[in-house]
N, C-alpha and C positions, 0 to 999 in steps of 0.2 A: 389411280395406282391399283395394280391387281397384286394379289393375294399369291407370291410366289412359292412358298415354301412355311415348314412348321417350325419353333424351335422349345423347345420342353425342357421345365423349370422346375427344380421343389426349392421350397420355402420353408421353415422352419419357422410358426407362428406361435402368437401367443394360445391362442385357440387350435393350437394341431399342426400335425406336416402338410401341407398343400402339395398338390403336385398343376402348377402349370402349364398351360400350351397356349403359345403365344404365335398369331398368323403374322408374317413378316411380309408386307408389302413394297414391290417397288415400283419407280417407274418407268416405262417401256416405249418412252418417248424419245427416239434418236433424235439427240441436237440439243434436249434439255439439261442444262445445267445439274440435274440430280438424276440424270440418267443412270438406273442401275443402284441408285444407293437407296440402302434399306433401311427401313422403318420399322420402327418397332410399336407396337401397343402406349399409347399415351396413360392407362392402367396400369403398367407394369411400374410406374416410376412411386407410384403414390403406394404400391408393396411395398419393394426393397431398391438398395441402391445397385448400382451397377456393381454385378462378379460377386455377390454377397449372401451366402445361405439365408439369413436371417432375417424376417421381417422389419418394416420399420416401427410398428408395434412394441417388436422386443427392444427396438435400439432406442425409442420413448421412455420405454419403465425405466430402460437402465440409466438412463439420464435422470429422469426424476427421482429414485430411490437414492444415486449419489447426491446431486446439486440440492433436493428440498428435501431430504431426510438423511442426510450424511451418513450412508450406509458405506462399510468398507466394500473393497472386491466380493472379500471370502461370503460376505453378508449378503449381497447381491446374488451372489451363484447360487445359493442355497436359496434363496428367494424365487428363482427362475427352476430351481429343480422341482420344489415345491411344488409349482405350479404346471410341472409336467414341460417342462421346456429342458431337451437334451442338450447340454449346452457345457464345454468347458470351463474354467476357471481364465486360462489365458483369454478365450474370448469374449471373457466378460471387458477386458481391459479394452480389445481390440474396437467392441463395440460401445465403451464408454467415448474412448477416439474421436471412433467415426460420428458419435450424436457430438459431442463439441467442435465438429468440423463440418456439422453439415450446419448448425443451427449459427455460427457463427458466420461463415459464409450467406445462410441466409438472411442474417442482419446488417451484412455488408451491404445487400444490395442496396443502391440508392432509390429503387423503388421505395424499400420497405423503408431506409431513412427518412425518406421525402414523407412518407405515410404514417408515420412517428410523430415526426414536427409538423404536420398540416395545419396544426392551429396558431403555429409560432408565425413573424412575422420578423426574428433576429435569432442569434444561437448567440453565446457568451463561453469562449472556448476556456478550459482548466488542461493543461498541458501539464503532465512528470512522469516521471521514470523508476521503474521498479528493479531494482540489480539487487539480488539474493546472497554473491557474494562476486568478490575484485575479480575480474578475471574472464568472468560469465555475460551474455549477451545484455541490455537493458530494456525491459520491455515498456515502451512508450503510449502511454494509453493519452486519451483525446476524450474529454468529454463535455457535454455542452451541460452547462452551470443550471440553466431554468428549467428543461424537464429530466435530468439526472441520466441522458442519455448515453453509454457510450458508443461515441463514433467509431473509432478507430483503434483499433490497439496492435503493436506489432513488434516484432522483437530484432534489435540493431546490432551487431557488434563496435558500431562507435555512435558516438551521439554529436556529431560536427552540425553546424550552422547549416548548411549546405541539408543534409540526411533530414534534420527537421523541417527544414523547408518543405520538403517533397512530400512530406509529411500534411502537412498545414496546407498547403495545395490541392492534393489528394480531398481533404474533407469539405474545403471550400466545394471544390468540384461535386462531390459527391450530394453533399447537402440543398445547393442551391439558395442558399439565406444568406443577406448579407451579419456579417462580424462583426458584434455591436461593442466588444472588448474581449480582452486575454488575460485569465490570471492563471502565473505561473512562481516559483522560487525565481531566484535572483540569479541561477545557471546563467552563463555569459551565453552558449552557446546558442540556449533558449532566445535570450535578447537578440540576439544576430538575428535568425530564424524568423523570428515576430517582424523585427523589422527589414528582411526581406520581402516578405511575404505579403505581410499588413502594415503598411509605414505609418497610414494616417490612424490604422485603429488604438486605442488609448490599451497599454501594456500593465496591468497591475500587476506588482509585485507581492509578494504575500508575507505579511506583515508578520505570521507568527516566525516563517524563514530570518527576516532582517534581521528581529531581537534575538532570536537565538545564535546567529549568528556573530551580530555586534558584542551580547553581553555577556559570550564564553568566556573573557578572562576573570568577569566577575565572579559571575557563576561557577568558575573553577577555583578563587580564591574562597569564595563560600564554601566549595567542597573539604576544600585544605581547613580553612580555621576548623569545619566541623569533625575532622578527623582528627585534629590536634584535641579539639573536646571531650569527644567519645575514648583515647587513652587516658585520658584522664578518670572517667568513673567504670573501667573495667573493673574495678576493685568489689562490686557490689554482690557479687558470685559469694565472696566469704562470708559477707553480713546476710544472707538469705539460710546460708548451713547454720549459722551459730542458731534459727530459730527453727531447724527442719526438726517435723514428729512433733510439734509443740501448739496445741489449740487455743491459747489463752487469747483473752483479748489484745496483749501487746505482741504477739506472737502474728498474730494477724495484721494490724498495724505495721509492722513494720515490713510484710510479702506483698502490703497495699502499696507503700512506698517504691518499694524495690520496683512491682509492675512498673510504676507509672514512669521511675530512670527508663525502665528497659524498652518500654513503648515509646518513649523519646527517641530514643537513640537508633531507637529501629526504623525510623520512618523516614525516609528518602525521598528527596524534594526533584522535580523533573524542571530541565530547564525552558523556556528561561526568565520567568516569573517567579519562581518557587524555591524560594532561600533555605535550605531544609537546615543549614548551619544558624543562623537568625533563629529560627523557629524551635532547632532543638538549645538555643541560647536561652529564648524564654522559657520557655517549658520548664526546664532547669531551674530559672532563678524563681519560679512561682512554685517548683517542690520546693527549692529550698526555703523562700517567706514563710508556703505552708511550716516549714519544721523548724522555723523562729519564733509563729503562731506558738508552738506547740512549747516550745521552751520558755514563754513568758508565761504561761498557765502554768505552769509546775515543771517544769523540766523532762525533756526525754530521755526513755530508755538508753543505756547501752548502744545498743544495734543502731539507732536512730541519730544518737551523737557523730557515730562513726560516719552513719551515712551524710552527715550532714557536713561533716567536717571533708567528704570525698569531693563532695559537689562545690563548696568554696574553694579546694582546692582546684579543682578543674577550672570553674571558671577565671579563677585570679592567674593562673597559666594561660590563659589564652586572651586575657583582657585587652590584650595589645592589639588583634589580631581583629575586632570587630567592629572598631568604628571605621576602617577604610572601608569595609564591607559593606556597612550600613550607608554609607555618603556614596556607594558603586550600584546601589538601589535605588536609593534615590534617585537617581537620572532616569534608572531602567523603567522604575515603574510610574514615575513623570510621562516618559515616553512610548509607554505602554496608555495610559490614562488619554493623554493627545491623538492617536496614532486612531485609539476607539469613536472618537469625535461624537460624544452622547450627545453633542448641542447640534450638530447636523448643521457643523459650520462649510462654509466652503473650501474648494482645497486650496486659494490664493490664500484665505484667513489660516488655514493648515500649514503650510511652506512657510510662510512667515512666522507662527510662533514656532512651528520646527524647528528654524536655523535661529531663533530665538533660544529655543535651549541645549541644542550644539555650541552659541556662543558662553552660557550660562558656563557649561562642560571645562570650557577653555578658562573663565575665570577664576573658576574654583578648583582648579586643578589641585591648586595647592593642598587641599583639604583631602583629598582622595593619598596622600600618599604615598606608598608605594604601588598603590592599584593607578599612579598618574597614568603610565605606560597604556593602562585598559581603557579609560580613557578616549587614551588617543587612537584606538584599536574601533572603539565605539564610533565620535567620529569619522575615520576614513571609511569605517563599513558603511557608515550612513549616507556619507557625501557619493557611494557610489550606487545607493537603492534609490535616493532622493527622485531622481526624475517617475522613478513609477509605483511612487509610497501613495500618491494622492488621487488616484483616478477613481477611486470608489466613491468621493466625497462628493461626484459632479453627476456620477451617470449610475442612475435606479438598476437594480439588478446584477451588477457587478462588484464580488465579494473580496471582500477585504484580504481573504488570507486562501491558500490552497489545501483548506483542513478538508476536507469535502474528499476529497480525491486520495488523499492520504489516506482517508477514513476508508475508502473504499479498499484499498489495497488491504489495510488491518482486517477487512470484513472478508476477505479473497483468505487470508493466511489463516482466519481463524474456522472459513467452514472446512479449508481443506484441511486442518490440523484435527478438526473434529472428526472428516472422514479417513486419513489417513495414519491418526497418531504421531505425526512429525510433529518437533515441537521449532523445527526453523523453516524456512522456504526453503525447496531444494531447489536444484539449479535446473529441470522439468518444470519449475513454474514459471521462467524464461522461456524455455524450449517450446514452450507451448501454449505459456499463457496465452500469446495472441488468440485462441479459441476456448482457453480452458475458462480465460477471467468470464470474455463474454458471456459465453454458455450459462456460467454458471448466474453468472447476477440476472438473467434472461429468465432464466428455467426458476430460480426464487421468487421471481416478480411475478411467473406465469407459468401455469404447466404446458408443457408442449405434447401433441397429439401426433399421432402417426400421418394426419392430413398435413400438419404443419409443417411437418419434415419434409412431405412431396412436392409440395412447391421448390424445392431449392432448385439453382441453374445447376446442373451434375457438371458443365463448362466450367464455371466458376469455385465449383466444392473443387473440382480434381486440380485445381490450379491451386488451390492456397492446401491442400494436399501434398502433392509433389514439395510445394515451399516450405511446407514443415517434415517431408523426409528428407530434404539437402539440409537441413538445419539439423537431421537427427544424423548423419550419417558423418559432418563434422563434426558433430561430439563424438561419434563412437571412432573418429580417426584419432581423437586426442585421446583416448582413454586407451587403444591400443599402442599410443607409441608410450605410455607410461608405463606398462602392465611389460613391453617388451621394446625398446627402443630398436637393439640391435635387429629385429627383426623384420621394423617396421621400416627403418632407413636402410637395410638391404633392399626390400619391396620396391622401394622408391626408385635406388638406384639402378636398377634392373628395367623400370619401367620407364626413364630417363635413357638408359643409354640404348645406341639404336640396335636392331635386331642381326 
């Protein structure tokens, strides 16, 4: 190919303005296939990206300063002006972008996947979905359980059986490993999907999913008793004044007291192991023993009487109300204790004491009394997670629960909360997670280099590009027909009716 023509470039680097000149060769072979199409410098890619002032240098640091040092924008700009780099503020945003869309793309490639897992010889896929609020797209991340890789992440506006399929295909393909199991929550759609896709591979369900699920009635009847407890010793605000301004030893005594009600009562149990109404039940009755201690030595103060006399109060109001709770435990944390299998039984010996105390469930109903109903709630959840409670118990390396993944998304909300100040996931952690998540757990693992970024296929970055501005451009169509409907549905119909 000969050397037809010049085409002259500046660049905007970390080290200065560049100005380059780039020979554009083509070929001059009538009848060739690439007759006439030109070529550009195989150098120029490993600068910057295509139509972009900026080097990829600049668009490194700015990825690094956000993802492994949680720098905001405004912090970044200033970072880059510092360093002699003329550079806007919106382009810091533009160029955060583009590094979570080049580097993301280049993790896509199944090269670089295949080049990840080379030393695997299986993947063990974790499959969920991240929706920030109702309404908004759900972004479906995929990742493989043994080297913590993610595969896949993209963002749906439905999550049908069908949508995940294509999904779970895609990675199959892309990876090249056979699928040694699936853990995912107990999503119907998810199950369809799996067993589309992977019929014979073994499906785990994730165990902390079931019980939370199964033992919300409990666990909500534990909220209720502890609310009905906690009115009961609001009263402890007036016996803290009768002894405010006052150092004496009983004076003290009784603010020691007061703490330990209010640290009670303040401590809130997460479901669904953690009985927080149980637990501020005891706490309670062991302030109170302490303050019968105290009354058979010689008798308490005033303030101490009163307090003591709040908390038998409270409890002898709600006495009713905690042994169905306690007997709605019992099963939970039975089946919690089984479910863990410390003895590394198998899963036929698992199934069987399983439906061993589902039957237990059903005899003793009686005792649960008005929590029978939860119960039976427990049961039907169970009977329908049962077939994919036990595959951990058979096959090494596949985990019992989809905390993993979960964890991951908490680790996603919390650097971004640290670089951006939000204290919820906005509805752009959809819009884009599919680049933002990767990037960012990519670029914490490892810093990324401006040679790093020249490798990407610019075919493959400008393709999941364009997919995140159709993605942007349906949000900014809902946000204009909110801001002015009548304006936006004239638009429409104008553009509807024929000319």
């Amino acid at each position: 190919m000969r050397i037809r023509y010049e085409n002259r470039r500046t660049l905007v680097t970390l080290t200065g303005t560049q100005r380059l000149r780039l020979k554009i060769r083509r070929c001059e072979a009538e009848g060739c296939a690439r007759f006439h199409r030109p070529y550009r410098p195989e150098a120029e890619g490993a600068l910057a990206l295509p139509q972009h002032e900026f080097g990829l240098d600049v668009v490194a640091l700015v990825g690094t300063l956000r993802h492994r040092e949680h720098r905001s924008v405004p912090e970044i700009h200033a970072i880059l002006r510092g360093r002699g780099v003329p550079i806007a503020e919106r382009s810091v945003t533009n160029l955060l972008d583009r590094y979570d869309e080049v580097l993301a793309a280049l993790l896509a490639d199944p090269t670089d996947l295949r080049r990840q897992l080379a030393e695997q010889d299986r993947i063990i896929l974790a499959l969920d979905g991240l929706q920030p609020d109702v309404g908004h797209e759900v972004l479906w991340v995929l990742r493989d359980c043994l080297s913590g890789t993610v595969l896949l992440a993209r963002s749906l506006l439905s999550g049908t059986a069908e949508d995940l399929a294509v999904l779970l295909q895609e990675v199959i393909e892309a990876v090249g490993l056979p699928v040694a199991g699936v853990i995912s929550d107990g999503q119907h759609s998810i199950r369809k999907a799996v067993a589309m896709v992977l019929p014979d591979v073994p499906h785990q369900l994730c165990h902390f999913h079931f019980l939370r699920e199964a033992a919300l009635p409990i666990f909500e009847a534990d909220r209720h008793a502890k609310k009905e407890l906690k009115k009961g010793v609001r009263g402890v605000r007036p016996i803290e004044r009768a002894v405010e301004g006052r150092t004496d030893p009983e004076a003290q005594v009784v603010r020691g007291y007061a703490a330990a009600v209010r640290s009670a009562i303040t401590d809130d149990g997460r479901a669904p192991l953690d009985a927080a109404g149980l637990r501020l039940k005891g706490r309670l009755q062991k302030v109170a023993g302490s303050l019968d201690r105290v009354t058979a030595k010689g008798g308490p103060s005033r303030p101490l009487a009163r307090l003591r006399h709040l908390i038998a109060r409270a409890l002898a109001g709600t006495a009713a109300l905690w042994p169905e709770v306690e007997q709605g435990f019992v099963f939970v944390h039975a089946a919690a204790r089984l479910l863990a299998n410390p003895a590394g039984e198998t899963s036929v010996k698992l199934r069987r004491r399983f439906d061993g105390l589902l039957a237990a469930m059903q005899r003793h109903r009686h005792r649960a009394g008005d929590l029978g109903p939860a119960l039976d709630h427990f049961r039907k959840v169970a009977r329908s997670y049962r077939p994919g409670l036990f595959h951990a118990a058979d096959r090494p390396g596949l985990p019992r629960t989809n905390n993993a993944l979960e964890q991951l998304f908490g680790s996603q909300r919390y650097h971004e909360r640290r670089a951006t100040g939000r204290k919820t996931a906005s509805p752009g952690a959809v819009l884009r997670g599919a680049v933002r998540l990767v990037a960012g757990i990519a670029t914490r693992a490892e810093t990324r280099s401006r040679r790093d970024l020249g490798r990407v296929d610019h075919a493959r970055w400008q393709t999941l590009r364009d997919a995140l501005d159709r993605r942007r451009q349906a949000r900014t169509a809902r946000t204009r027909f909110r801001r002015d409907p009548d304006a936006y549905l004239n638009t429409l119909e104008q553009l509807a009716l024929p000319s």
